[in-house]
Structure formats: structure tokens, C-alpha cells
C-alpha positions, 0 to 999 in steps of 0.5 A: 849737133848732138843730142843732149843726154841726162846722165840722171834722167832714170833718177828723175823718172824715179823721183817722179814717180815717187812723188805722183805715188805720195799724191795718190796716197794723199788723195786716198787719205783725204777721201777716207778722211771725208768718208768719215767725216760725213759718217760722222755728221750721219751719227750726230744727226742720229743722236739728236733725232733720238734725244728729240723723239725721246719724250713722245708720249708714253714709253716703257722701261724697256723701250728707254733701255733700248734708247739709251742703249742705242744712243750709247752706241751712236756716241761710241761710234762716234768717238770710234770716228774721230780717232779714226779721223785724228788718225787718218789726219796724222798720216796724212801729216806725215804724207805731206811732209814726204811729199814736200820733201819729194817735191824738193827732190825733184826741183833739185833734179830739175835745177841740175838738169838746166844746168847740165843742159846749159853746159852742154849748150855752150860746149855745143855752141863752142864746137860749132863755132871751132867748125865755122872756124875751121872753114872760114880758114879753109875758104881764106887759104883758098883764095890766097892760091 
């Protein structure tokens, strides 16, 4: 019995590759994504630890120009972080998508891979079934002699 050949596995292995590249590339996408998200939730924490330490005691004009200052900093980089993260969400969308479209890909390529293996299966079974013939032919002419 001969050995089953894809015509289209170097197509597949392409297709393969893709996809796990389209994983890697989420995966990236969704730690940058929860790296900002936790810096995010540092700044918050940060404004609110400066607009509750406001009132203690005394301050002078300078020392409340420094903390205004400081918490419009913190609220601009806040705000800087969640484009970031609307950003990030956006391309991690699109990655998504290319990798269910990958992911359909493959199953197609997998789908016509059986099916290929199924045909070549049966043209197998009937060569051998032509060469269980052929001696069953022979061994009957045989013991007719």
C-alpha cells in the first residue's frame, strides 16, 4: 500500500503558521492591554490618595499649585491610558476577527485533507481488492490443470 500525499500540505503548514502568528499577536495584544489597565488603576489610586491628603493641615499657595498641578497630570495621563486601552481593544478586534477567519481557513483545509484521504482510502482498498482478485484467479486456474 502506498503512502497517502496532500497535494496541499505546504499550504496548510502555511495556514498554520499564520494562525499560531495571529494567536502570538493577541496574546501580545491582551498584555499590553492588562499592562495599561493595571497602570491605569495605579493613577487612580494616586489621584485619590492626593484629593484625600489635600486638607491636612495648613498648605501654602505654592504647595496647592504643586498639588493641582500633580493631579492634572495624573488625570491627563489617565486619559492618555485609556485611548491607549481603547486602542489596543480596537486592534485586538480586528486580530480576532483575522483569526477566526484563519481559524476557518484551516478547517476547510483540514475538511479537504479527509476528504482526499478518504478518496485515496477507497482507491486503495479497490487495488487491493483487484490484486486479492487477480490471485484468487490465478490459485482457481491453477487447480483446474
Amino acid at each position: 500500500m502506498s503512502k497517502f500525499h496532500y497535494k496541499f500540505e505546504s499550504i496548510k503548514k502555511v495556514k498554520e503558521a499564520l494562525e499560531k502568528k495571529a494567536q502570538k499577536e493577541i496574546a501580545l495584544i491582551d498584555l499590553e492591554i492588562k499592562k495599561n489597565e493595571d497602570e491605569y488603576k495605579i493613577l487612580t489610586e494616586k489621584e485619590l490618595k492626593s484629593k484625600k491628603n489635600f486638607f491636612k493641615g495648613g498648605i501654602s499657595a505654592a504647595e496647592l499649585k504643586f498639588k493641582k498641578n500633580y493631579e492634572l497630570s495624573l488625570r491627563n495621563q489617565r486619559m492618555i491610558l485609556m485611548n491607549q486601552i481603547k486602542i489596543l481593544n480596537d486592534k485586538r478586534k480586528l486580530k480576532m476577527d483575522e483569526l477566526i477567519q484563519k481559524s476557518k481557513e484551516q478547517k476547510i483545509f483540514n475538511t479537504l485533507e479527509e476528504n482526499y484521504f478518504e478518496i485515496f482510502r477507497k482507491e486503495q482498498d479497490k487495488i487491493e481488492l483487484e490484486q486479492i482478485n487477480e490471485i484468487a484467479t490465478q490459485k482457481f486456474v491453477r487447480q483446474e490443470k
